[in-house]
Every structure is written in structure tokens, then in C-alpha cells.
N, CA, C and O atoms as a DFTB+ gen file, in Angstrom:
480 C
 N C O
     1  1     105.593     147.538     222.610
     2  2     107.001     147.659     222.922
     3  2     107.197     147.625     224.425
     4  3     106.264     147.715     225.223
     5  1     108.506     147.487     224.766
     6  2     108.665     147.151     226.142
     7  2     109.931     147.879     226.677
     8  3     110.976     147.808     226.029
     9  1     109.863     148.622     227.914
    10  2     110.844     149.724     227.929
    11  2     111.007     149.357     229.672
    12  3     110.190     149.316     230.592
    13  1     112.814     149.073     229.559
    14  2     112.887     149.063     231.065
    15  2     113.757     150.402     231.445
    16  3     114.610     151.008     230.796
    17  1     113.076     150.680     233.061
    18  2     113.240     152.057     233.671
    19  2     114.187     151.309     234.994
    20  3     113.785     150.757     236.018
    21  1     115.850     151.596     234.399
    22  2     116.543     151.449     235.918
    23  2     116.643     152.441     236.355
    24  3     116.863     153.369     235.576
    25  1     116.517     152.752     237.982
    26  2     116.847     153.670     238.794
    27  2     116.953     153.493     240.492
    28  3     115.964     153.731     241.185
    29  1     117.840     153.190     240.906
    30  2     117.968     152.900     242.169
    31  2     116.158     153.706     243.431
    32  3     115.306     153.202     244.161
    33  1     116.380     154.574     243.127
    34  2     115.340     155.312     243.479
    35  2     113.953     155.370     242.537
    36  3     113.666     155.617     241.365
    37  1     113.174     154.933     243.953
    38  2     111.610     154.491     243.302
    39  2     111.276     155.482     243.156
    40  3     110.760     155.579     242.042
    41  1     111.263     156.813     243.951
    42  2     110.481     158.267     243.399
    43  2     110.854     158.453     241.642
    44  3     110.024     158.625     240.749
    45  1     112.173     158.369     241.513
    46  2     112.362     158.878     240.108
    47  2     111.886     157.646     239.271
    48  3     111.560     157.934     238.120
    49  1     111.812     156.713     239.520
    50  2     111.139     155.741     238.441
    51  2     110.214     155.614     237.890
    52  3     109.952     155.113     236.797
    53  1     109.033     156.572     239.444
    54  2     107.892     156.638     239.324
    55  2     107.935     158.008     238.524
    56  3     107.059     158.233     237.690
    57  1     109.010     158.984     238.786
    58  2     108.999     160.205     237.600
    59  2     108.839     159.864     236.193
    60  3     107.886     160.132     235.461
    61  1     109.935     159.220     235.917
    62  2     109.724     158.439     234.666
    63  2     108.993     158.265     234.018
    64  3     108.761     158.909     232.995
    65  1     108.380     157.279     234.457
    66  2     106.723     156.519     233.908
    67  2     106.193     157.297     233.758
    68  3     105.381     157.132     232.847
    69  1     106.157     158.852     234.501
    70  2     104.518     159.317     234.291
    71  2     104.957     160.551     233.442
    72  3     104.066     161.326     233.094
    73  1     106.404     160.839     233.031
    74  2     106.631     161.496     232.244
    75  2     106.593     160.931     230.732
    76  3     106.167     161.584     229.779
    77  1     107.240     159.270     230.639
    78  2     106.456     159.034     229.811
    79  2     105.362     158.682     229.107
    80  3     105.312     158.247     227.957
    81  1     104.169     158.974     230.148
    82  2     103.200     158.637     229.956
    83  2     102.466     160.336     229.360
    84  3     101.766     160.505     228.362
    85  1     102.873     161.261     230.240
    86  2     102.757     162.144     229.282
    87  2     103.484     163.079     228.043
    88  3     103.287     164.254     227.735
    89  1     104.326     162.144     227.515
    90  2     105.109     162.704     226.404
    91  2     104.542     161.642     224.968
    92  3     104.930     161.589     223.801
    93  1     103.012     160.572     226.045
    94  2     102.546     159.929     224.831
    95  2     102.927     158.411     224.573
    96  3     102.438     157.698     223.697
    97  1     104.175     157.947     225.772
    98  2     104.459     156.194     225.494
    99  2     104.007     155.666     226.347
   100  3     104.745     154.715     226.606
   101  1     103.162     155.692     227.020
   102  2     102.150     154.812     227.847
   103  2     101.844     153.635     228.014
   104  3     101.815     152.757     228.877
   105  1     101.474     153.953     226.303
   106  2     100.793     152.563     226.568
   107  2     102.316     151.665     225.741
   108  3     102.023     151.278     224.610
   109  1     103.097     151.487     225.967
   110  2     104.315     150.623     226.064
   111  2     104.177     149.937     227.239
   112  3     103.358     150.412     228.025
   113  1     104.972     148.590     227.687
   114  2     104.904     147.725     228.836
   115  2     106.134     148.483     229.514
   116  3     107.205     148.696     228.946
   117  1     105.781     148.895     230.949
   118  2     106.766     149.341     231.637
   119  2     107.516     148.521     232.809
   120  3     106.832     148.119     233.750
   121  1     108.671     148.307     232.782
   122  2     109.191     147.524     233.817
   123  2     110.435     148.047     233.836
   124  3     111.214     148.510     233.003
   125  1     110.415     147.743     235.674
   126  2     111.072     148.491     236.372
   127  2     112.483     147.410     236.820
   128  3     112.632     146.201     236.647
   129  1     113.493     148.575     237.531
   130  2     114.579     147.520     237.875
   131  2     115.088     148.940     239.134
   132  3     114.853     150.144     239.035
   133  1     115.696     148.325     240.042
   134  2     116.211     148.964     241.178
   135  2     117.450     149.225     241.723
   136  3     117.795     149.856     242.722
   137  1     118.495     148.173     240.250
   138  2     119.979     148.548     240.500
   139  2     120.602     147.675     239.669
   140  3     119.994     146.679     239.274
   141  1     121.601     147.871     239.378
   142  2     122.455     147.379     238.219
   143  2     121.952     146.056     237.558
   144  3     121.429     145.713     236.498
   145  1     122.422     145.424     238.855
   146  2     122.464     144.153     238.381
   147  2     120.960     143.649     237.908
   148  3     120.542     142.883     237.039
   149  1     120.370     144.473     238.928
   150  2     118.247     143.503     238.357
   151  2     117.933     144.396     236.908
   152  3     116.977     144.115     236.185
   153  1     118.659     145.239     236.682
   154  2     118.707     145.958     235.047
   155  2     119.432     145.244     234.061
   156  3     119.033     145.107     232.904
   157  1     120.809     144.653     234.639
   158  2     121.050     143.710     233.508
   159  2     120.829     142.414     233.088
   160  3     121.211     141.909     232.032
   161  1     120.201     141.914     233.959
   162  2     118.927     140.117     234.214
   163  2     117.918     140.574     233.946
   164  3     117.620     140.068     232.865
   165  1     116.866     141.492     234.360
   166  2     116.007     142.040     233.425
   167  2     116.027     141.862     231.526
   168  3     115.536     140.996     230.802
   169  1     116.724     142.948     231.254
   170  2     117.427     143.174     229.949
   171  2     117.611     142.031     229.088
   172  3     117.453     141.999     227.867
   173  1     117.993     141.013     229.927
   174  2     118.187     139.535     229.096
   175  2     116.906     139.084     229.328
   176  3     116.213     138.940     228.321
   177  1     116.388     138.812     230.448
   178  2     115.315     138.183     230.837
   179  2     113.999     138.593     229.564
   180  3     113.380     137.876     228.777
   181  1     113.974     139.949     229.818
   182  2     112.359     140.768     229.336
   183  2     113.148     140.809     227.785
   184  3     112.753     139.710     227.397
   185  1     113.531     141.046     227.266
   186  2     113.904     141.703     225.810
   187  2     113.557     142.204     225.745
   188  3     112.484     142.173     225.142
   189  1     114.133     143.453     226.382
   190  2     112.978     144.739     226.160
   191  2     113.812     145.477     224.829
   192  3     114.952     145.445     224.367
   193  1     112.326     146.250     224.476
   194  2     113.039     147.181     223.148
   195  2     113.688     148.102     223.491
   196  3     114.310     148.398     222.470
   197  1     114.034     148.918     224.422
   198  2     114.556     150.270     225.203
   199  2     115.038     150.037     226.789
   200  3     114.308     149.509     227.628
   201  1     116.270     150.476     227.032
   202  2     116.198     150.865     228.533
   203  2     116.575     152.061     229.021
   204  3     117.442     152.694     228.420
   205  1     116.117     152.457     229.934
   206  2     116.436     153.814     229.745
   207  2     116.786     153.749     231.568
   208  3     115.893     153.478     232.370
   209  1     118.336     154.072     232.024
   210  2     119.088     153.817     232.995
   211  2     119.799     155.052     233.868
   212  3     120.688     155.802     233.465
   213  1     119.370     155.051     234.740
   214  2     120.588     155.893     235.596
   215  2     121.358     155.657     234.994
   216  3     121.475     154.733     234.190
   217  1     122.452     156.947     235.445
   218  2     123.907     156.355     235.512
   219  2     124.390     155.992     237.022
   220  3     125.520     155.528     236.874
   221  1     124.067     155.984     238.391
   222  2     125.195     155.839     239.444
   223  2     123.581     154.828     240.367
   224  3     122.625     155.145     241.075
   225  1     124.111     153.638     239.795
   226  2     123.207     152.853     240.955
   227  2     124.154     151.907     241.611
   228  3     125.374     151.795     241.488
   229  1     122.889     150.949     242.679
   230  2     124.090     150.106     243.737
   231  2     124.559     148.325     242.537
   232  3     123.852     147.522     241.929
   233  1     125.346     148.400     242.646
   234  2     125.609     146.777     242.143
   235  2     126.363     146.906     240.818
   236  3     127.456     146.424     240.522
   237  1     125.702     147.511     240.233
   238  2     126.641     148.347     238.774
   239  2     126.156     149.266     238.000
   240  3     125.225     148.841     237.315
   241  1     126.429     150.419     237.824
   242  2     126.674     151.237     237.292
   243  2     125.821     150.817     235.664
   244  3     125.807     149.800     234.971
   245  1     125.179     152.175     235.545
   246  2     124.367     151.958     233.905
   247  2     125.209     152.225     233.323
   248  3     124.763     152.072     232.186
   249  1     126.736     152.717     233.162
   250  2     127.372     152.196     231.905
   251  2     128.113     150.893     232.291
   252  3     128.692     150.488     231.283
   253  1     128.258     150.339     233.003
   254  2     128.573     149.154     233.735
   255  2     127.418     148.065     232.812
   256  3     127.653     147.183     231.986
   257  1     126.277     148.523     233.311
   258  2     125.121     147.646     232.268
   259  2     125.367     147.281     231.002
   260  3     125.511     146.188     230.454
   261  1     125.400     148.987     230.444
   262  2     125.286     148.705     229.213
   263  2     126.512     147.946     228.476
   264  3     126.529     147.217     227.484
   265  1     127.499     148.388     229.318
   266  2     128.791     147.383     228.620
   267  2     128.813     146.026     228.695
   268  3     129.612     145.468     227.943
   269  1     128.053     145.260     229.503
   270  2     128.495     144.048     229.717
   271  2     127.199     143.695     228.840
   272  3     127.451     142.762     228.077
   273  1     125.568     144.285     228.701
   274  2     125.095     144.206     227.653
   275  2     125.210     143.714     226.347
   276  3     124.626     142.898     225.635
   277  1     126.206     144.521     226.267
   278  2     126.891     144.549     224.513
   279  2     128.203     143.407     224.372
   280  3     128.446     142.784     223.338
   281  1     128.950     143.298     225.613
   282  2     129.511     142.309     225.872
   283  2     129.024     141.012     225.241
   284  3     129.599     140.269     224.446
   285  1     127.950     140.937     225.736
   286  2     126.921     139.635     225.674
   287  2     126.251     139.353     224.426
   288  3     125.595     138.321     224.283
   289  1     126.401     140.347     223.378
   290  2     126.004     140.634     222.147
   291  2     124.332     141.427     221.806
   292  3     123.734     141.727     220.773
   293  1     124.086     141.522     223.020
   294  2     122.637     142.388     223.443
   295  2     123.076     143.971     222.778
   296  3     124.028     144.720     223.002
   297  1     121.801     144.067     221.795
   298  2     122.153     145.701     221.219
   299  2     120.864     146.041     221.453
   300  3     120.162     146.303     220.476
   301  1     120.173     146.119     223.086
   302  2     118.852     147.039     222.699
   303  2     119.316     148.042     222.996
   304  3     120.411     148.242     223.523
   305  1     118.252     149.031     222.580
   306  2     118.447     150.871     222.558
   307  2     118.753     150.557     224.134
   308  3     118.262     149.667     224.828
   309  1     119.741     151.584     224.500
   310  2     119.722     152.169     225.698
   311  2     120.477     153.336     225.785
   312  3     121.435     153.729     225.118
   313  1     119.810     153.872     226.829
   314  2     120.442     155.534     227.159
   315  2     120.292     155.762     228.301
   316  3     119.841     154.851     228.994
   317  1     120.624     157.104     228.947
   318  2     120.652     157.804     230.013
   319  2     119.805     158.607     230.695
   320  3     119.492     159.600     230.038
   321  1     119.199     158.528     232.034
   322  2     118.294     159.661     232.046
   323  2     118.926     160.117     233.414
   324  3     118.529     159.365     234.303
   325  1     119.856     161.186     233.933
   326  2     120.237     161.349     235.456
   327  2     120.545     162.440     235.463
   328  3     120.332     163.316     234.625
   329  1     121.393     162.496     236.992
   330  2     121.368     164.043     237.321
   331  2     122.749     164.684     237.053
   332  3     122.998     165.890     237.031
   333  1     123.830     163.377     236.798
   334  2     124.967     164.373     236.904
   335  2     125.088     164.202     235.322
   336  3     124.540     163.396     234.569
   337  1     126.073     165.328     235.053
   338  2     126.712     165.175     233.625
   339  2     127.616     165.797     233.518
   340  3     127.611     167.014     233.697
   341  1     128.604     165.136     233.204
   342  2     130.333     165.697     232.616
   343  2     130.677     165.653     231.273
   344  3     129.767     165.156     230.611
   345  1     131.587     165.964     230.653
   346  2     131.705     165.240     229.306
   347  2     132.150     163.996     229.361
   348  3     131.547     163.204     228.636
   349  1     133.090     163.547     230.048
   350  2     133.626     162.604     230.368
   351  2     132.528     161.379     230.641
   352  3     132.883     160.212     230.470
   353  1     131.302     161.675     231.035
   354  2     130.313     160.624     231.325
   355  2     129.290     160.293     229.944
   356  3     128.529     159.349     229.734
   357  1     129.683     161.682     228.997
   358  2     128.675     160.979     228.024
   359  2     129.387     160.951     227.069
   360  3     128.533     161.033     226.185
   361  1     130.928     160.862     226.235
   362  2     131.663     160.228     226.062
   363  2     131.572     158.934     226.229
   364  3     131.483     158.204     225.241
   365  1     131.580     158.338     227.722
   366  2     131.956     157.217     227.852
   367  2     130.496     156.407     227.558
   368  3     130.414     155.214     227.264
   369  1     129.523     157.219     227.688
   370  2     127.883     156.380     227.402
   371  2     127.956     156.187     226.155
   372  3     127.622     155.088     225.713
   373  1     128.460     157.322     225.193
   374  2     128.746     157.237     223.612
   375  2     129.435     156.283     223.014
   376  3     129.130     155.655     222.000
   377  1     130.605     156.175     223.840
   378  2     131.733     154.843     223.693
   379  2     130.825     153.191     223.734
   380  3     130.997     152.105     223.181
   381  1     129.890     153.720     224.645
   382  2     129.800     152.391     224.976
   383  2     128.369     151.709     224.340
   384  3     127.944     150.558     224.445
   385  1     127.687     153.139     223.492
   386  2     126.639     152.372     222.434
   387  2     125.626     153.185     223.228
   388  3     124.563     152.688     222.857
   389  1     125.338     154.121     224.082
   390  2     123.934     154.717     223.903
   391  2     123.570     155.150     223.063
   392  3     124.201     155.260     222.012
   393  1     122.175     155.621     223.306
   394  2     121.812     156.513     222.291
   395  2     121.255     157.722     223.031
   396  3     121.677     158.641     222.329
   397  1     120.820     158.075     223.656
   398  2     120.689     159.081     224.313
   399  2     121.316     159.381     225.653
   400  3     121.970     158.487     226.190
   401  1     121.151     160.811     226.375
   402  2     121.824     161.046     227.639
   403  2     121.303     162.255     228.130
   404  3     121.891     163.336     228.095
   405  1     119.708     161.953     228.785
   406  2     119.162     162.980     229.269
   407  2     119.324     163.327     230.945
   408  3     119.170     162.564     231.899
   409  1     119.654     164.622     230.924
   410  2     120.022     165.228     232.421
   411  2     118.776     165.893     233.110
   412  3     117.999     166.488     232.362
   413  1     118.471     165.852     234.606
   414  2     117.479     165.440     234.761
   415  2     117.881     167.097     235.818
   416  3     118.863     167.347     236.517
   417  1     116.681     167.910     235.519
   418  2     115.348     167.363     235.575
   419  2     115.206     167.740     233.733
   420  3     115.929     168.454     233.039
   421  1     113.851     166.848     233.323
   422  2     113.388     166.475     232.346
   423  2     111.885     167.171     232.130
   424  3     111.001     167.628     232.855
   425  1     112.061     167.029     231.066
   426  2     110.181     167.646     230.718
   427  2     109.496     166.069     229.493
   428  3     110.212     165.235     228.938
   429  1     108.027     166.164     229.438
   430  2     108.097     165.393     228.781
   431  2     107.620     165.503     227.035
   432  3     107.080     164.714     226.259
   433  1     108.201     167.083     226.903
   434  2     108.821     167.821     225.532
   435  2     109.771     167.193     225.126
   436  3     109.914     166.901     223.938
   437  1     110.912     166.751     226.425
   438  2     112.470     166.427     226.147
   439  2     112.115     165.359     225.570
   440  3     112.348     165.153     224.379
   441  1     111.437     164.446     226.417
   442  2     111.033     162.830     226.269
   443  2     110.952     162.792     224.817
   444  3     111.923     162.543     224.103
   445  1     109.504     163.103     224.289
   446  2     109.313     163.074     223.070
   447  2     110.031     163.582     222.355
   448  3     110.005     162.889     221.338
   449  1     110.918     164.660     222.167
   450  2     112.401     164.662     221.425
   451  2     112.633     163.306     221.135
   452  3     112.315     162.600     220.178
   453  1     113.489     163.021     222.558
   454  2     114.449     161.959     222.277
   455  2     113.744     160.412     221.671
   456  3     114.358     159.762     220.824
   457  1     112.370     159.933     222.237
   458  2     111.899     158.914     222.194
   459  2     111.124     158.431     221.368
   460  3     110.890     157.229     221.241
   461  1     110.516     159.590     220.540
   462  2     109.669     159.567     219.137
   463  2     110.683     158.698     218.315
   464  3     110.521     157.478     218.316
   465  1     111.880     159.342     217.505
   466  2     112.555     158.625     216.434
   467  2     113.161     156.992     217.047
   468  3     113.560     156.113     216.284
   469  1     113.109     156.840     218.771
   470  2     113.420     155.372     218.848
   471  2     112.773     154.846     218.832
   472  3     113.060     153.755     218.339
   473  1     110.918     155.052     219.436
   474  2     110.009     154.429     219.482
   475  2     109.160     154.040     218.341
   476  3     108.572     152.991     218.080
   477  1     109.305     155.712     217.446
   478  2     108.138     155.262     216.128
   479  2     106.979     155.894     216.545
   480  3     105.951     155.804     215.873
């Protein structure tokens, strides 16, 4: 399986990975993206099975992604992994077809919560 990690910031991307590497999805193909737009050319590009996205990067916005995503008729899993959260923001991730909306900081207990029943 193939799981892309947007996040404007390389430290947390590199959080990511190694959280999911210890919550057990490792060995999945990991690829990375650095802001909206290389997350949503990615996304088409890679077909990935999962993305798992900020919400507030430069170029557009991960619900920005995911909408124009689905726009496009693209339904891979995608969700949230960041720092802010309102209701109003995961509402609108809900509206717009995530499936998850993890607030960060994260453990990779949470991970496997959320990523077992998408991954298998």
C-alpha cells in the first residue's frame, strides 16, 4: 500500500513516518509532499491508497486538497493529522469526505486506532 504524508514542515513529516513506523505501517511505500498543491499532483500522480494531510499548508489547504480531490472523482482515504482543531474544522473535513482527524501531538497507539481498520 501506498500512503502520502502532506505537511508543509519536514520535521513533522519526518514525525509521521516514524510514528507510523512504530504503530506497525512501515513497511507501506511512503511519500512525501510539502504543500498543497505537490499533495494534490501527487495524489493523482502516485494513487496512493491513503493520505494523510495537514490542515494549514502553503498553496492549498488539506481541505482545499481534499475537495478538489473528490471534485475530480478521486475517493482515496484521506484524513487529518494537525495541530489546530475547532469544530468547525472537522465538520468541514467531515463535509468534505475524510475519514479521520487526528490532533497532534499523536502517539503511535492513536495511529493504530485510527489506521488498522483503513489499512487492514
Amino acid at each position: 500500500m501506498k500512503i502520502l504524508i502532506a505537511d508543509d514542515s519536514r520535521v513533522m513529516r519526518q514525525i509521521v513516518v516514524r510514528t507510523l513506523r512504530q504503530a506497525g505501517f512501515g513497511d507501506h511505500d511512503l511519500i512525501e509532499a510539502a504543500n498543497g498543491q505537490e499533495a494534490f499532483d501527487l495524489a493523482k500522480s502516485e494513487q496512493p491508497d491513503l493520505v494523510i494531510s495537514d490542515w494549514n499548508m502553503p498553496e492549498m489547504t488539506g481541505v482545499e486538497v481534499l475537495r478538489k480531490l473528490r471534485a475530480a472523482g478521486n475517493d482515496v482515504k484521506f484524513g487529518f493529522v494537525t495541530s489546530e482543531s475547532t469544530p468547525e474544522m472537522k465538520e468541514q473535513a467531515e463535509a468534505a469526505g475524510a475519514l479521520f482527524f487526528i490532533v497532534k501531538p499523536f502517539s503511535a497507539e492513536r495511529f493504530d486506532e485510527v489506521f488498522a481498520p483503513i489499512l487492514g
